[in-house]
C-alpha positions in Angstrom: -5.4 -12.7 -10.0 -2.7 -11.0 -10.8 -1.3 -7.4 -8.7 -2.4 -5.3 -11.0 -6.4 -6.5 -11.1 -5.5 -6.6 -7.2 -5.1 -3.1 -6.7 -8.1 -2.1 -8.7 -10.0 -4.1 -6.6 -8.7 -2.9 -3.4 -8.9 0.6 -4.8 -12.5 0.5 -6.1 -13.7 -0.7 -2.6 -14.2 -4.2 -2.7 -15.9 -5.2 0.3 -12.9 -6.9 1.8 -10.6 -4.4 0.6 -8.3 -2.8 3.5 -8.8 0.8 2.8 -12.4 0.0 2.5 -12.0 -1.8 6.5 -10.2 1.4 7.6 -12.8 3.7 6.7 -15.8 1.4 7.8 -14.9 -0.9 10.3 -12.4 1.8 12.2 -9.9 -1.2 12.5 -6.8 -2.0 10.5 -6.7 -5.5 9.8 -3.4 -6.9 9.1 -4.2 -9.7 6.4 -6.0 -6.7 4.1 -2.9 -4.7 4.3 -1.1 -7.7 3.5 -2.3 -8.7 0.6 -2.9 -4.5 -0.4 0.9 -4.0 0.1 2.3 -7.1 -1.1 0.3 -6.4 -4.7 1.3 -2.8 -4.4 5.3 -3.8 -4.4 4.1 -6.7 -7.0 2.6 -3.9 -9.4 5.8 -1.5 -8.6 8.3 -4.2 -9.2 6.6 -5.4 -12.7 6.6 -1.5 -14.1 10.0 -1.1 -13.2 11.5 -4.1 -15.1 9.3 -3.0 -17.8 10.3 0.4 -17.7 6.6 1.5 -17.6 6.3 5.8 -17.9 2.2 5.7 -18.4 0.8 5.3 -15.0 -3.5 5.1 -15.2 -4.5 7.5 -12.7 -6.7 5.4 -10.6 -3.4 3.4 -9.7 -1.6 7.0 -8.9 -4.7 7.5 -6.8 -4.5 4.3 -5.0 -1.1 5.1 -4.0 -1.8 8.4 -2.8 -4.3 7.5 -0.6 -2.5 4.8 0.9 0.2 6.9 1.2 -0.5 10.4 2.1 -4.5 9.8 3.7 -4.2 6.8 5.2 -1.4 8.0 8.1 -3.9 10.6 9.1 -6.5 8.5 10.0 -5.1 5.6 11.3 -2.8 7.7 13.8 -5.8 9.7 15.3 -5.8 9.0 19.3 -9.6 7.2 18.5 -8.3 4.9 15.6 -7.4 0.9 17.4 -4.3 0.0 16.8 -3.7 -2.8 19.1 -0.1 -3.7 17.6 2.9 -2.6 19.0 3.8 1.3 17.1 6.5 0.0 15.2 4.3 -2.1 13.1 2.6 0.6 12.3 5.3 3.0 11.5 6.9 0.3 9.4 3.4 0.1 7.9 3.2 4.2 7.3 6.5 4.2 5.9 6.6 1.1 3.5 3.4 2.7 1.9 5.8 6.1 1.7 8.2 4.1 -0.5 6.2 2.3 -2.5 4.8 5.5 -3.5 8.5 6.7 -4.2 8.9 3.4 -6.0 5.5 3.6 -8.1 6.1 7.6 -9.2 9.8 7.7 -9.7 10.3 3.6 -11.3 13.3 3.5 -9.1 13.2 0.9 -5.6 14.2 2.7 -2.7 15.5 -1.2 -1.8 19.0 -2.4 -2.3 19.0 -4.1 -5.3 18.7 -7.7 -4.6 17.2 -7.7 -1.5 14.5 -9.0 0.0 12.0 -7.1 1.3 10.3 -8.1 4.7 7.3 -9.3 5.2 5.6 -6.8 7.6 
């Protein structure tokens, strides 16, 4: 499957999809965001080489929500989060640039670098 049919799966709440664990399960579970944020840098990666300017809006959306909702739930005092905070923040604030990278078309990342796994 490629990134692109990834993220409409995770954003039209596929069962295992992580946003869809947030909201249901209460839990962040590190192998959903995984696989949501490495197709997420694989989808903003392929419309920057391409120069893509139409973005669908469910994609936009996706981001968003990953982006801008997603911090305020999962940093309430009730919401588990039994890794150490700086996953987390390193989490909150790769979602934060791949939002920058999706909207603008321009990697916040040195060019030619790798990014980390988180």
């Amino acid at each position: 499957m490629d990134d692109l049919a990834a993220l409409r799966q995770e954003f039209s709440g596929a069962e295992d999809a992580f946003l869809v664990i947030v909201i249901r399960d209460h839990r962040w579970d590190k192998g959903a965001f995984s696989r949501l944020e490495r197709a997420m840098r694989g989808v903003c990666e392929a419309y920057e080489e391409c120069g893509r300017q139409d973005l669908p809006r469910w994609l936009v959306e996706g981001f968003w929500l990953c982006a801008d909702w997603l911090p305020d739930q999962t940093e309430h005092p009730r919401f588990p989060r039994p890794e150490p905070p700086a996953y987390y923040e390193a989490a909150l604030t790769r979602l934060r640039d791949l939002q920058y990278w999706l909207v603008t078309g321009e990697s916040p990342y040195l060019p030619g670098s790798a990014v980390a796994e988180l």
